[in-house]
Structure formats: structure tokens, C-alpha cells
C-alpha positions in Angstrom: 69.3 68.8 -45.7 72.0 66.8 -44.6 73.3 63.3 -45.9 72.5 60.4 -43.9 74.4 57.3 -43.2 72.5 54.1 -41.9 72.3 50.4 -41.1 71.0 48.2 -44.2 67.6 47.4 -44.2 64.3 49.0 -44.8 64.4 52.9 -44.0 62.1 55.4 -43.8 63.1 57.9 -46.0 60.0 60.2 -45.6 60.7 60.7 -41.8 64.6 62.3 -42.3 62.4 65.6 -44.2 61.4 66.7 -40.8 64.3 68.5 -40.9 64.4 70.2 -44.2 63.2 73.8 -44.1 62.9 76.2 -48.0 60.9 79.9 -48.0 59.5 81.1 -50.8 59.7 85.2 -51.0 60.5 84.9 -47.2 57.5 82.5 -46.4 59.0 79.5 -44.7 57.7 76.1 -45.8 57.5 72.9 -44.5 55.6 70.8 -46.7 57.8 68.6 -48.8 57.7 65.3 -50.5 59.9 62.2 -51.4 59.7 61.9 -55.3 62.4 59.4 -56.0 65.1 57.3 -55.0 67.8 56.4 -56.7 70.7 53.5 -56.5 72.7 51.8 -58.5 69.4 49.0 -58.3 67.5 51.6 -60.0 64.8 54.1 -59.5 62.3 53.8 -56.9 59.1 56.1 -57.2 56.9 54.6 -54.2 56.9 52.8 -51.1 58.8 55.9 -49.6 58.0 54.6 -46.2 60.0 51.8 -46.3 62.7 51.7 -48.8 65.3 48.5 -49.2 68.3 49.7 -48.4 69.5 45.9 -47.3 72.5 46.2 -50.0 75.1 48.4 -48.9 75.8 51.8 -50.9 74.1 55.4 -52.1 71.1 55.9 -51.8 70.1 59.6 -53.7 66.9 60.7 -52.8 65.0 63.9 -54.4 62.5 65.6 -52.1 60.8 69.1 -52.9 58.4 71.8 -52.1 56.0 73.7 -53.4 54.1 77.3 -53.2 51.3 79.0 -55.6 53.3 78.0 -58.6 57.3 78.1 -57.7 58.8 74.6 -57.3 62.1 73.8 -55.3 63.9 70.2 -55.8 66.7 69.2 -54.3 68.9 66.1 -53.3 70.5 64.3 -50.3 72.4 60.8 -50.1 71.9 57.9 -47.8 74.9 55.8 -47.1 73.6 52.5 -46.6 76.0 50.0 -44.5 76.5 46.4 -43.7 79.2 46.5 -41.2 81.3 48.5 -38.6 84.2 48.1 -39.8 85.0 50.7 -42.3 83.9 54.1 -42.5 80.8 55.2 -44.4 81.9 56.5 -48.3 85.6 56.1 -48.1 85.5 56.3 -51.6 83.4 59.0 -52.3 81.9 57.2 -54.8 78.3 58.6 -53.4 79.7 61.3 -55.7 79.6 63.9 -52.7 81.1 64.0 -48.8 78.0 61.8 -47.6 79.2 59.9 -44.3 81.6 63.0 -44.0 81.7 66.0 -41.4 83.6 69.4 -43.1 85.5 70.7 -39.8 86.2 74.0 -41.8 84.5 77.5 -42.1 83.9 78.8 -45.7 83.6 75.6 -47.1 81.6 76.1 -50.5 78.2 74.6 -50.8 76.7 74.0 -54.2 72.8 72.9 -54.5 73.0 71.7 -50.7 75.9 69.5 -50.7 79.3 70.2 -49.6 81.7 70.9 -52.7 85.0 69.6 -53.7 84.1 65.8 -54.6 85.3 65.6 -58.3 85.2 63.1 -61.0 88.7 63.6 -62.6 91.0 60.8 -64.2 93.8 63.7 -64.8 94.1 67.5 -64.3 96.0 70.3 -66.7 96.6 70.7 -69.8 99.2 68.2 -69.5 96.5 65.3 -68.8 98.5 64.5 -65.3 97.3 61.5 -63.4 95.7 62.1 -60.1 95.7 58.3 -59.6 91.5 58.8 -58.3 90.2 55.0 -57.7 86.5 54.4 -59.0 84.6 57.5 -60.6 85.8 60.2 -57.4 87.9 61.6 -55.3 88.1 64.4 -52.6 89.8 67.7 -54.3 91.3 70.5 -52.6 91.0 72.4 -55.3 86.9 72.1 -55.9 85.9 73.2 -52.1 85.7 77.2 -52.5 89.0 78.2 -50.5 92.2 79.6 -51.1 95.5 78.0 -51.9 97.3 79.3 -48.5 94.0 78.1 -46.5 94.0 74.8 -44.4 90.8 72.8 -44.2 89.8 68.8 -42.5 87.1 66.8 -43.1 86.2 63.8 -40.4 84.9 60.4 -41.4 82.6 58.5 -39.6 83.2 56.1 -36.7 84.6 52.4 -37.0 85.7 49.6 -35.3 89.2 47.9 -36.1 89.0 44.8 -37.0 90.7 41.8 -39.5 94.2 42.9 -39.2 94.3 46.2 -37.9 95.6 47.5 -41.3 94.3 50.9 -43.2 95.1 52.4 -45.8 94.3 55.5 -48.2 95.6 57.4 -51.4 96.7 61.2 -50.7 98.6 63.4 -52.9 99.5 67.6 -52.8 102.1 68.8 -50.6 99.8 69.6 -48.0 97.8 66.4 -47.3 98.0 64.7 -43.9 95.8 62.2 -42.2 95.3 62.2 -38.6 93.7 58.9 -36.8 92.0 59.5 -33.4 90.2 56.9 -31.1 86.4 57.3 -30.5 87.0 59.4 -27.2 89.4 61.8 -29.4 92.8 60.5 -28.6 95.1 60.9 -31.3 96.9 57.9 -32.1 98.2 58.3 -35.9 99.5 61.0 -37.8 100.7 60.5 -41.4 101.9 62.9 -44.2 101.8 62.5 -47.7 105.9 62.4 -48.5 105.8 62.3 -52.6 105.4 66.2 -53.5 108.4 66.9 -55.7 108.3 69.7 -57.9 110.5 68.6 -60.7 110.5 67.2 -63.7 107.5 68.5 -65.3 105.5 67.4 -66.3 106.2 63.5 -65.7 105.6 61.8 -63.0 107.7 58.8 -64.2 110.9 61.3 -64.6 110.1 61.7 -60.6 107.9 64.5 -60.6 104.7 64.8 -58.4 102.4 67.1 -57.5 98.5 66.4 -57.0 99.0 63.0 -57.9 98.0 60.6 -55.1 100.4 57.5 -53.7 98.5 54.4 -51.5 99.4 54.9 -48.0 99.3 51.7 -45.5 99.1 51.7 -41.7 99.8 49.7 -38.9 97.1 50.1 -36.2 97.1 46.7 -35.3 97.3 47.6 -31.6 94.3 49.0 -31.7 92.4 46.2 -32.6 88.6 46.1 -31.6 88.7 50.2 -31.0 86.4 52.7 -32.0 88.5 55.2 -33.8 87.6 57.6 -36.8 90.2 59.5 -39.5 91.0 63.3 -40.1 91.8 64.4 -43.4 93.6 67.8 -43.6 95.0 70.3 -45.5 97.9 71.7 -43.8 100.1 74.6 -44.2 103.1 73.9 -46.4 105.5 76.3 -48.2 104.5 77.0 -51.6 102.2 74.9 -53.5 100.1 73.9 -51.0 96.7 71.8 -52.1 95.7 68.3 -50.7 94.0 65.0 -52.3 92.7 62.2 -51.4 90.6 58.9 -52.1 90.0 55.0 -51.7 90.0 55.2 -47.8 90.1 51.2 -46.8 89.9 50.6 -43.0 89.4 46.8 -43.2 92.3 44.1 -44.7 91.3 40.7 -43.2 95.1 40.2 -43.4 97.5 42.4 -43.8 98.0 44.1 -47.3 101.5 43.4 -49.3 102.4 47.0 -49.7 105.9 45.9 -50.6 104.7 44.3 -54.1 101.6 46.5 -54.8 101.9 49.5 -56.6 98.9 51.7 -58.7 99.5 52.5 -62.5 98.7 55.9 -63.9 99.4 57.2 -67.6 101.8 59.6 -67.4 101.2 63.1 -68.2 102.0 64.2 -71.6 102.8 60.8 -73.2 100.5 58.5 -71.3 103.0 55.7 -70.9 102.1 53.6 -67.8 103.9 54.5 -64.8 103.6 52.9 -61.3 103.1 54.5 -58.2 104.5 51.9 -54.9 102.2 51.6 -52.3 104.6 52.0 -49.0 104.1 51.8 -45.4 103.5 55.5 -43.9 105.4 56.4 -41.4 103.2 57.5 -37.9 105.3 61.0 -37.1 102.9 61.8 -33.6 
């Protein structure tokens, strides 16, 4: 069953399980239910029909089927929006790649859902930061493929707008994003420039590895286009994973990425070290 993103308002939640399709013992079966909703406004258990969705945000919603005496359950996410501007669950605080499309074969899917959304403040044994903003972040690690494999996942449409500034956090040798106008014209592309092997484990001695670095962007020519992001995974010699999280594609003026900078304990001794936000460089 796939995720859904939609307009705020009241939506009909019932009429999205027309597509939702389970067998039991190889008997297809099409009869299924809404049993709940849930959001950070609570539970809903009614009213199905005609849900308020008029704040933005995640909407979980548990539907299942039934035959003789088996039971199936399962979940998918609404992603309820107010504007055009930025793209649905940048981030990926749904808790899953709702608003997303996975470009990439032999992506692992685990209870319907698309892996490798995590909730991780560090990662080793080490406790090393992966600087994730909010309670998740897209890991290249959790999706089911190899190391040496590449992968991209494609966010939803959006309109440029304020002051044509985006930005993102990306870590891993491997991690680039790509920005392409609504009719697929390629307009941006930007790789994460911080992987340094060294120093383990501290990424205050200068080391860095899956930690992720705030990227800003300059589209500002662009303003008023329909454009949507590609994150990737691309080949890279050695250690080659990719990160990534906080995906902001609306600053009504432009952010001060020459005085911001995000604060991580360090791994091993958890002293505070800061991580510059900096102006990525477009390579195309």
C-alpha cells in the first residue's frame, strides 16, 4: 500500500484502500477496513470518511483484512501539506520515506514500507555523531544493499519560492544531491566534501565519516520553478555509504551559513564539537 501525500483538509482515507490487495493461502482479498488513525493530535477511531488533516504533518493510518479466522494489519502514512513550497517529509520525521519515490531495484521492504529510515543519535561502538535533526534520518546503511551498490531516492515536487535558498545535511563519502526542474532538467549537482578517514575516532581531531554537515544552495535563479531533489548514493573508492536529513527548500531570506554551524558530541568523549554549515558548491 503506498504512502500518500496530500493537501490539508479533510481526506477520505477509506477511499486510498481501493488499492490494497493481501491473499490468504493464495485467495486474494479485497475486503479491508480503516481501524485507526494516528497523529501527533492523537488517535482517531471513526469518522474514516472524512478525516482532519487541516494541520500539516503524518498521518499513520492502520487498515486490515480478514479470512475464516487469520487477520492481516498493516500501516501506511499520509503526508498532510499546507504549501508548495517545500517538499513533502524532508525530514523524515513520518519515521519512513513517505512523500519519497526509491529510484533503485533491491531496495529492502520491511512490513510494507520502504527500509532505511532510522532513529539514531550516534552509530559504533564509539557513540559517533551522525548529526540526524529531529527523531530520523535517511541511512544507507538500513536499506538492504551492499556497500559497493549505488542507490537514489526522489522527493516530491515544489515550487521555489522566499529566497530561492535550500539546503540539506549529507554525510558518507558517497552522498550527492542532484536538483532537477519539473520537466527533468538538471540544474544542481552537489557532493558531500567532509569524508576524511582520519583521526578516529573524533570528529573534532578532523575526522568524518557518516557524520552529516548542513549544505546551502543558491537556486535563486530559479525562483517560481517547479523543480524536485535526487538523493544518491554514488560510487566512491572505499568506504562508500551515504546520509542524509533535514531537507529545507524554503528560507524567506537567505540563510547565514557563514555563522551557523550544528553541534554534535563527539565520539568517544562527548565534548561538543561544531560542524559549519557552508555553501555547496554546484559541480554540473
Amino acid at each position: 500500500m503506498a504512502n500518500r501525500v496530500v493537501d490539508c483538509g479533510k481526506v477520505d482515507v477509506t477511499a486510498f484502500l481501493e488499492e490494497a490487495a493481501v491473499s490468504f493461502g493464495g485467495e486474494e482479498v479485497k475486503d479491508f477496513a480503516v481501524s485507526k488513525v494516528v497523529s501527533e493530535s492523537g488517535e482517531l477511531t471513526e469518522g474514516f470518511d472524512a478525516v482532519d488533516m487541516s494541520v500539516p504533518g503524518y498521518y499513520h493510518v492502520t487498515y486490515r483484512a480478514s479470512h475464516e479466522d487469520a487477520v492481516a494489519e498493516a500501516v501506511f502514512t499520509v503526508v498532510a501539506t499546507a504549501d508548495h513550497n517545500s517538499v513533502a517529509n524532508g525530514d523524515f520525521e513520518a519515521g519512513n520515506l513517505a512523500g519519497w519515490t526509491v529510484l533503485t531495484e533491491g531496495w529492502s521492504v520491511v512490513d510494507g514500507q520502504a527500509a532505511g529510515v532510522i532513529s539514531a543519535g550516534s552509530y559504533w561502538n564509539e557513540a559517533l555523531p551522525y548529526n540526524q535533526a529531529g527523531d530520523y534520518h535517511l541511512d544507507g546503511w538500513n536499506n538492504g544493499l551492499d556497500e559497493g551498490a549505488t542507490w537514489a531516492v526522489q522527493s516530491s515536487n515544489f515550487t521555489l519560492a522566499g529566497s530561492g535558498y535550500i539546503s540539506l545535511r549529507m554525510g558518507g563519502h558517497a552522498a550527492a544531491v542532484h536538483v532537477y526542474l519539473a520537466d527533468g532538467t538538471e540544474i544542481g549537482y552537489y557532493k558531500q566534501n567532509r569524508f576524511n578517514d582520519a583521526d578516529f575516532h573524533s570528529v573534532g581531531a578532523g575526522g568524518s565519516w557518516a557524520d552529516m554537515g548542513t549544505y546551502v544552495m543558491d537556486l535563486s535563479a530559479y525562483l517560481g520553478q517547479e523543480m524536485y531533489l535526487v538523493l544518491a548514493d554514488e560510487q566512491a573508492e572505499g568506504w562508500a555509504h551515504a546520509f542524509f536529513d533535514e531537507v529545507v527548500t524554503y528560507y524567506e531570506t537567505a540563510p547565514d551559513y557563514e555563522n551557523n554551524a550544528d553541534e554534535v558530541p563527539d565520539g568517544g568523549t562527548g565534548d561538543p564539537v561544531k560542524i559549519p554549515w557552508q555553501l555547496a558548491e554546484n559541480s554540473l
